[in-house]
N, C-alpha and C positions, 0 to 999 in steps of 0.2 A: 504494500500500500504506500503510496505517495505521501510528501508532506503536503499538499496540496487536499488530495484527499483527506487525511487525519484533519485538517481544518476544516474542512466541509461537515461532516463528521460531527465534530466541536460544536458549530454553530446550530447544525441543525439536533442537537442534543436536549430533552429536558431534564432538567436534574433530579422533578420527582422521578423519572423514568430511570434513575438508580438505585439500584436498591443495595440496602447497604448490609444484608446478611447474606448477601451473595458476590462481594466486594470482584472476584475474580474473574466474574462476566461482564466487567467493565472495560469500556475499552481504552486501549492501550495507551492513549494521550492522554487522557484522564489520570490512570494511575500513574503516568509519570509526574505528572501536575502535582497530585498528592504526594506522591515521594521526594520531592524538592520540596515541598511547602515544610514537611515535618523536618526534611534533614536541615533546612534552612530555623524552624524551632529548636532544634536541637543544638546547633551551631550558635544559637543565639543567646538558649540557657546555659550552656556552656560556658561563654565567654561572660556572662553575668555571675555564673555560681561559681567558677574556678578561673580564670584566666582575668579577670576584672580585680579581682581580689592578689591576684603573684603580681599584676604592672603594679600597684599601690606596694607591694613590700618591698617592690624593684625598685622604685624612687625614693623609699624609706632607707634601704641596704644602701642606697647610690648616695644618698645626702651623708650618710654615717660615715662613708667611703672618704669623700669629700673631706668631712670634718679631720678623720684619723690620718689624711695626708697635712693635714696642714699642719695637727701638733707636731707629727714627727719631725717635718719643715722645723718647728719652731726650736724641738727638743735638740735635733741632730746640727744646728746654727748654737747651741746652747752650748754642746759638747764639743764642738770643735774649738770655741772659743773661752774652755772654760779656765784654760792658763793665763788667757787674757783678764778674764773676772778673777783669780785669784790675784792678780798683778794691781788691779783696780784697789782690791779688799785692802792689800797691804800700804796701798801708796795713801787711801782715804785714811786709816788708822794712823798713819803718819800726818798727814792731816788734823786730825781728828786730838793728837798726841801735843800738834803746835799750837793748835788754839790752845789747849788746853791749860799749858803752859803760860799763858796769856790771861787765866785766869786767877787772880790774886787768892793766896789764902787769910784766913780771916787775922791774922799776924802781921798781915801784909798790907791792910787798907792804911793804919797810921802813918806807913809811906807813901800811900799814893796820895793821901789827903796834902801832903808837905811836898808831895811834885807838883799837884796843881795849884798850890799854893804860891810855889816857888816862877810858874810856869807866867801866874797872875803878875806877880809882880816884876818877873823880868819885862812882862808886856806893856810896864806902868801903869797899871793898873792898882786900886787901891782895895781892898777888902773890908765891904762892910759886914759879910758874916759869911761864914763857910762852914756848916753839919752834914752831920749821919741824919737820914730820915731812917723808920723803922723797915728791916729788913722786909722780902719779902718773895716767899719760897715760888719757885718756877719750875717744878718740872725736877731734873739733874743739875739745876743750877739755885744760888739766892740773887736775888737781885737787890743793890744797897745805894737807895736813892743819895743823891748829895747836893743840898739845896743852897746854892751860891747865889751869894749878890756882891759887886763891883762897881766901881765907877771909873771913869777913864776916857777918852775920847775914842770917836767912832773906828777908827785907825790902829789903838790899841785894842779894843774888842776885839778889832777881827784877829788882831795877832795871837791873843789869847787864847781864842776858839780853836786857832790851827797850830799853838802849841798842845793843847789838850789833845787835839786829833793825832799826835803825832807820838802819843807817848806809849813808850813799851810793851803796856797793858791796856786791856778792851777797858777804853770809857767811849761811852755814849752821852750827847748832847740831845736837850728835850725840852719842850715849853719854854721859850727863851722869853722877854720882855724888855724893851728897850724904853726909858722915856728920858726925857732932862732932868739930870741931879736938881735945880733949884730954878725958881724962877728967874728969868733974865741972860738965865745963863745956858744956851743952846749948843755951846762946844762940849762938857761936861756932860756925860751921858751916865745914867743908874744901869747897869742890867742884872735882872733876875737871870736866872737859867739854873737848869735841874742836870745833874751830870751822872748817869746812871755807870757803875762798876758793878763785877760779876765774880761771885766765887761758887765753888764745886757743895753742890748740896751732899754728903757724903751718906745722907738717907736715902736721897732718891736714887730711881736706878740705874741712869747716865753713871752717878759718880761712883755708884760700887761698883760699875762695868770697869769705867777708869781708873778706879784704884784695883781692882784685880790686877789687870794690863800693864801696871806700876808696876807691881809687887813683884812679876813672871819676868819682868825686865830683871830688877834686881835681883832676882835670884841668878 
């Protein structure tokens, strides 16, 4: 039979005029119709119950993929350079060893008080009062405000300021205040200014680090 016919066939077909407990006496364009329709069902629940469900674990497995090349990226850049980070460790602890140095101990502030004293008055500068404010704890360090006041022309101030910056140990300069010593008299300058010094809080845990790292030297 032709495909020409089997289409004839087709069209002049009624569908009541199949009968469906006798599936086998149907003809033969029919049943192929039906057996595409189902294997096409089939191929469809398939890819919905089983094949729908491994693409989603694929791009889950793919994304993890992803992620576990890039730490090793990160880990194996880690490992290659980690003489370099040892080198680092050792050069900031040195570091770490000079500032430290830089921090006065508490033995140590009635001289720095008599450098900045000495600093003032090399700059002609005249001192109307120079204290200890009350300490005050930071951390691995104390911090020990020092609340100055001077007079002097504006020339000297500034020389002052940049002997204080220059001195062997960390002081910090804070809240400064400038006005005219008296009235009339605008060359003669007053200045307030707070000059902060720092020692090693030996409670906190910066300074038992540092004094450990002391200790391991001298021995």
């Amino acid at each position: 039979m032709s495909f020409a016919d089997s289409l004839q066939k087709l069209n002049e077909l009624d569908i009541n005029d199949l009968d469906l407990d006798n599936i086998g006496s149907w003809p033969a364009a029919i049943k192929a119709i039906v057996c595409v329709l189902l294997l096409s069902g089939l191929l469809y629940a398939g890819y919905v119950f089983y094949v729908q469900d491994m693409l989603v674990q694929l791009e889950r497995v793919e994304a993890e993929e992803v992620t576990l090349k890039e730490q090793f990226t990160k880990k194996a850049f880690q490992a290659a350079n980690l003489d370099a980070y040892r080198e680092q460790m050792v050069e900031m602890e040195k570091s770490f060893g000079a500032l430290v140095k830089q921090l006065p101990s508490e033995t140590e502030v009635a001289g720095l008080l008599e450098d900045i004293t000495h600093a003032g008055m090399g700059s002609g500068l005249v001192f109307s009062s120079i204290k200890l404010d009350k300490e005050q704890a930071r951390g691995f360090y104390i911090e020990l405000p020092i609340q100055i006041q001077v007079q002097g022309n504006y020339h000297d101030l500034g020389s002052f300021v940049s002997a204080v910056a220059a001195l062997p140990r960390i002081v910090t300069l804070h809240d400064f205040s400038i006005k005219p010593a008296g009235k009339g008299n605008n060359e003669i300058l007053q200045m307030g200014i707070t000059a902060k010094t720092y020692r090693y809080n030996e409670k906190g845990s910066g300074g038992q680090g540092a004094n450990k790292r002391a200790n391991k030297k001298k021995k």
